[in-house]
N, CA, C and O atoms as CSV, one atom per row, in Angstrom:
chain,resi,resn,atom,element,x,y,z
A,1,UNK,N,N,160.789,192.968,44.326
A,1,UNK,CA,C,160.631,193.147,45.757
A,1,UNK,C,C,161.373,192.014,46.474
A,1,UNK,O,O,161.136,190.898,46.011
A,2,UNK,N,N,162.191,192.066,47.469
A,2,UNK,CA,C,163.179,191.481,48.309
A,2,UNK,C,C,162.202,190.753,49.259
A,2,UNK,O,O,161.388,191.258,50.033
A,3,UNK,N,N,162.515,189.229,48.983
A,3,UNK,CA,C,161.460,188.783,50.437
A,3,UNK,C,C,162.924,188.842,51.588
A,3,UNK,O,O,164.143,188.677,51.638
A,4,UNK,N,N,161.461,189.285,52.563
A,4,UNK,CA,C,162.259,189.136,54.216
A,4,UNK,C,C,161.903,187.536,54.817
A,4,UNK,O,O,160.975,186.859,54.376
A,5,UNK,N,N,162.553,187.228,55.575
A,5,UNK,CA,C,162.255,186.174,56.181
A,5,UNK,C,C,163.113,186.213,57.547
A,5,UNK,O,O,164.236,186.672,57.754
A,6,UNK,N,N,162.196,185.572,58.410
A,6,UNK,CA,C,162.826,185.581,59.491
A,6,UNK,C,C,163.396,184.596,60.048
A,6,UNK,O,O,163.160,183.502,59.537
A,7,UNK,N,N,164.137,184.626,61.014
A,7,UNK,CA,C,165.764,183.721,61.578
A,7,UNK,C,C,165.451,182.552,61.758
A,7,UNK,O,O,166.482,181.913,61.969
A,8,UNK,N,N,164.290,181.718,61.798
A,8,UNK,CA,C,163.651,180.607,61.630
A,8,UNK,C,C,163.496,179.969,60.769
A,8,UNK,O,O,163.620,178.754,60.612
A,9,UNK,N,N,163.041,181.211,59.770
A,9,UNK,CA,C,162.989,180.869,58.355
A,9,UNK,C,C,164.187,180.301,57.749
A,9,UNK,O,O,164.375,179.260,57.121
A,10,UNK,N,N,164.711,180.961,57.993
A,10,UNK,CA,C,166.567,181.229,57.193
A,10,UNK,C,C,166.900,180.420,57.748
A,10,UNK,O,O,167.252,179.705,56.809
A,11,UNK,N,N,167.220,179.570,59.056
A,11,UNK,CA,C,167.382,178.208,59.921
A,11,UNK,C,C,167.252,176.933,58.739
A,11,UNK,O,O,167.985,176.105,58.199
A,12,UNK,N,N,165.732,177.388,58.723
A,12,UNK,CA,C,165.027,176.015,57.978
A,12,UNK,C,C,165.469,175.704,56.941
A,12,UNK,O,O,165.805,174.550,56.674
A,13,UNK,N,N,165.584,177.059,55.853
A,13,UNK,CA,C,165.741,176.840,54.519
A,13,UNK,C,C,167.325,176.621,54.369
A,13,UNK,O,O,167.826,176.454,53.257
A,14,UNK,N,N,167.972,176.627,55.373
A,14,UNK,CA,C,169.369,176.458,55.643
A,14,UNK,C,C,169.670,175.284,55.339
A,14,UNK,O,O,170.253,174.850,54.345
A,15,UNK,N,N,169.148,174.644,56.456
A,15,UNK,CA,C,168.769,173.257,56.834
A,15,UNK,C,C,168.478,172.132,55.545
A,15,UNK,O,O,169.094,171.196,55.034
A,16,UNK,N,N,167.306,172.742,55.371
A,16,UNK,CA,C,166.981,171.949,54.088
A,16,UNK,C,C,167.790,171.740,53.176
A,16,UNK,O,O,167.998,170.591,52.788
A,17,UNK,N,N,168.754,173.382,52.355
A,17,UNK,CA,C,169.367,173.388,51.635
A,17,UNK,C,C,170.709,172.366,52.035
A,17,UNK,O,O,171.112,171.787,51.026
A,18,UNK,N,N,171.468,172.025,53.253
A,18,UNK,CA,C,172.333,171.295,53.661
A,18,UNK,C,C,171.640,169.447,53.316
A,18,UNK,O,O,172.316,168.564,52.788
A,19,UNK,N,N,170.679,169.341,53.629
A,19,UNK,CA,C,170.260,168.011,53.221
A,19,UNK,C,C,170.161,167.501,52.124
A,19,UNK,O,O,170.494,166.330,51.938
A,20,UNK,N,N,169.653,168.323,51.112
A,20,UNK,CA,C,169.784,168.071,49.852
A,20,UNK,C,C,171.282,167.876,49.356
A,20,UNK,O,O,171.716,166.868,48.799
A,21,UNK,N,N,172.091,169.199,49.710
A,21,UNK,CA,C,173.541,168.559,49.458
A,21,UNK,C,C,174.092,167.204,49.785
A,21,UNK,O,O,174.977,166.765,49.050
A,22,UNK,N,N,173.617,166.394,50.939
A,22,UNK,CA,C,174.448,165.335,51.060
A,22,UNK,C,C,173.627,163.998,50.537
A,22,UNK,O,O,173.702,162.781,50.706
A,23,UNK,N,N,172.714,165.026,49.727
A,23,UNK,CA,C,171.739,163.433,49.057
A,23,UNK,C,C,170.195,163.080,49.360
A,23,UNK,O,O,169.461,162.367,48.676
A,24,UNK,N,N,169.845,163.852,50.720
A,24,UNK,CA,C,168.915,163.225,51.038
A,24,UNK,C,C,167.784,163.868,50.617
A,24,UNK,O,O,168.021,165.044,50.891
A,25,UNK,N,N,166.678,163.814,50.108
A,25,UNK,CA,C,165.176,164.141,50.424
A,25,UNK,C,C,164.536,164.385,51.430
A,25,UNK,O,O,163.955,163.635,52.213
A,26,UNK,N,N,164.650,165.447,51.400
A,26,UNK,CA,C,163.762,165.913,52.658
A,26,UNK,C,C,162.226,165.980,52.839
A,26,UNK,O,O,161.546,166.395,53.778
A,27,UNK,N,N,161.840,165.349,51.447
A,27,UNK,CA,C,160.088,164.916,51.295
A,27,UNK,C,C,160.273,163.831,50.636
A,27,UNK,O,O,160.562,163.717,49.445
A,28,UNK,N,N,160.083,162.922,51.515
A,28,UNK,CA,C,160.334,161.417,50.390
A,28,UNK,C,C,158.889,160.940,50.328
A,28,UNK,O,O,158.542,159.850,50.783
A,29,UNK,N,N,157.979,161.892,49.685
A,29,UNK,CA,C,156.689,161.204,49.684
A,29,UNK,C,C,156.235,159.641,48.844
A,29,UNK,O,O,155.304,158.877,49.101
A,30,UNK,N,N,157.463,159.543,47.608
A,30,UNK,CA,C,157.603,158.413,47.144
A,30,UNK,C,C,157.814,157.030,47.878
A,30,UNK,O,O,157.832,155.942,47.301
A,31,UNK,N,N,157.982,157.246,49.337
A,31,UNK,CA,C,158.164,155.872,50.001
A,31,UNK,C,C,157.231,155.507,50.784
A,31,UNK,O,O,157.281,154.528,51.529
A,32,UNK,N,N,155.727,156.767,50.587
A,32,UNK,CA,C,154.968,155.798,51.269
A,32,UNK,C,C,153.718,155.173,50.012
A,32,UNK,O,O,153.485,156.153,49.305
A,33,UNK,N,N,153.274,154.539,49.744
A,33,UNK,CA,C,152.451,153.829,48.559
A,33,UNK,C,C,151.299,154.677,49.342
A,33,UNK,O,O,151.350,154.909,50.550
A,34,UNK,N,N,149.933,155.238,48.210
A,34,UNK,CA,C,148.875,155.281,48.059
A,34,UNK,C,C,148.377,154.047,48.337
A,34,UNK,O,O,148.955,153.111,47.786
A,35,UNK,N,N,147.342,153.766,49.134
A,35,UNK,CA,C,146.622,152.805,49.824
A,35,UNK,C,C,145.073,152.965,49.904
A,35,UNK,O,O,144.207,152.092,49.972
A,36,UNK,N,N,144.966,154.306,49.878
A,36,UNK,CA,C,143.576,154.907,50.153
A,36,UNK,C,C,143.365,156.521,49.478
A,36,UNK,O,O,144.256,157.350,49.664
A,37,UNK,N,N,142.056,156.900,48.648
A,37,UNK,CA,C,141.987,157.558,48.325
A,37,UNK,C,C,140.426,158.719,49.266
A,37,UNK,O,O,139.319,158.439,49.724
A,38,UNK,N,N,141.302,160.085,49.123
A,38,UNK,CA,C,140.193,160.571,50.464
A,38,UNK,C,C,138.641,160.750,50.248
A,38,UNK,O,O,137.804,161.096,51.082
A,39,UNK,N,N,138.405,160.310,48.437
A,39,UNK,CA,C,136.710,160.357,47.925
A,39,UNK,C,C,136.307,159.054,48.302
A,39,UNK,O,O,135.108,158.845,48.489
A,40,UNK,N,N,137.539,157.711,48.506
A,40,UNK,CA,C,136.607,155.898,49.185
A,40,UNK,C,C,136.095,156.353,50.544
A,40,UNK,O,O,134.969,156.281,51.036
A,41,UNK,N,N,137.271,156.855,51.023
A,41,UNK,CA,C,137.257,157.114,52.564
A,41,UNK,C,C,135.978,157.703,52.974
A,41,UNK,O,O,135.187,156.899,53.467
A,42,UNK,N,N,135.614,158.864,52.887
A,42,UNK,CA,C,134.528,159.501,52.586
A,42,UNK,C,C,133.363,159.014,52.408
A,42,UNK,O,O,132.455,159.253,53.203
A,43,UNK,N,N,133.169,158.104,51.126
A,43,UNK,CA,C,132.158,157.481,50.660
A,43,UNK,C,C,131.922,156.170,51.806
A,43,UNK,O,O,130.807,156.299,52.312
A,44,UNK,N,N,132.516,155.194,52.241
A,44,UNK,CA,C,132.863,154.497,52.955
A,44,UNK,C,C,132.115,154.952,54.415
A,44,UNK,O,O,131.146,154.439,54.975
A,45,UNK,N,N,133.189,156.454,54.921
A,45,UNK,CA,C,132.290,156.639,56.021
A,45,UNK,C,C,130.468,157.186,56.119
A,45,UNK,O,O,129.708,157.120,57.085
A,46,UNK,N,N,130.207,157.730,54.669
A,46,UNK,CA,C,129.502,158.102,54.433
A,46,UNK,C,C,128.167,156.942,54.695
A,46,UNK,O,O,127.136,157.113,55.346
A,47,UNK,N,N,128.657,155.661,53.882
A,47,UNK,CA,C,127.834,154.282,54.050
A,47,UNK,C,C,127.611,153.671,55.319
A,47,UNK,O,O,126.604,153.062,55.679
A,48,UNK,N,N,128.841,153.937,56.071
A,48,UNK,CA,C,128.755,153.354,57.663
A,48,UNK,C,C,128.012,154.269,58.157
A,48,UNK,O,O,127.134,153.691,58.797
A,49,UNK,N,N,127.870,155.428,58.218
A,49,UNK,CA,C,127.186,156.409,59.124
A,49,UNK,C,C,125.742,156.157,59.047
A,49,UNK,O,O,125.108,156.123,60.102
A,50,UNK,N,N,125.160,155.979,57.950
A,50,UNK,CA,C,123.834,155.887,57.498
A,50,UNK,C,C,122.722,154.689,58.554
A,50,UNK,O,O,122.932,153.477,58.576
A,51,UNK,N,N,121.844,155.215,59.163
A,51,UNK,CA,C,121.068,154.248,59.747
A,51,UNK,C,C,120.638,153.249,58.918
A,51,UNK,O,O,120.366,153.222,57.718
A,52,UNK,N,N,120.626,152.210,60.030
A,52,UNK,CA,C,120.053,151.082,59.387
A,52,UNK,C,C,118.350,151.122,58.863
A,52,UNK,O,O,117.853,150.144,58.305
């Protein structure tokens, strides 16, 4: 089955596909460091919330 996509679509994936050609990453999730994980966070707000 043929996916359709529409002219936005085809824009984007255009797009994207042109960036990658000249090198770049277009998800450079590797440049931001893990700092916080969302079960501390959680737990954390979980402890602050709690009445005294």
């Amino acid at each position: 089955m043929a996916e359709s996509l529409t002219e936005q679509e085809l824009y984007r994936r255009e797009a994207l596909h042109k960036l990658c050609a000249m090198g770049i990453d277009p998800f450079p999730a590797a440049e931001y460091p893990v700092t916080a994980h969302s079960k501390d966070i959680q737990s954390a707000f979980r402890r602050a919330a709690k009445p005294a």
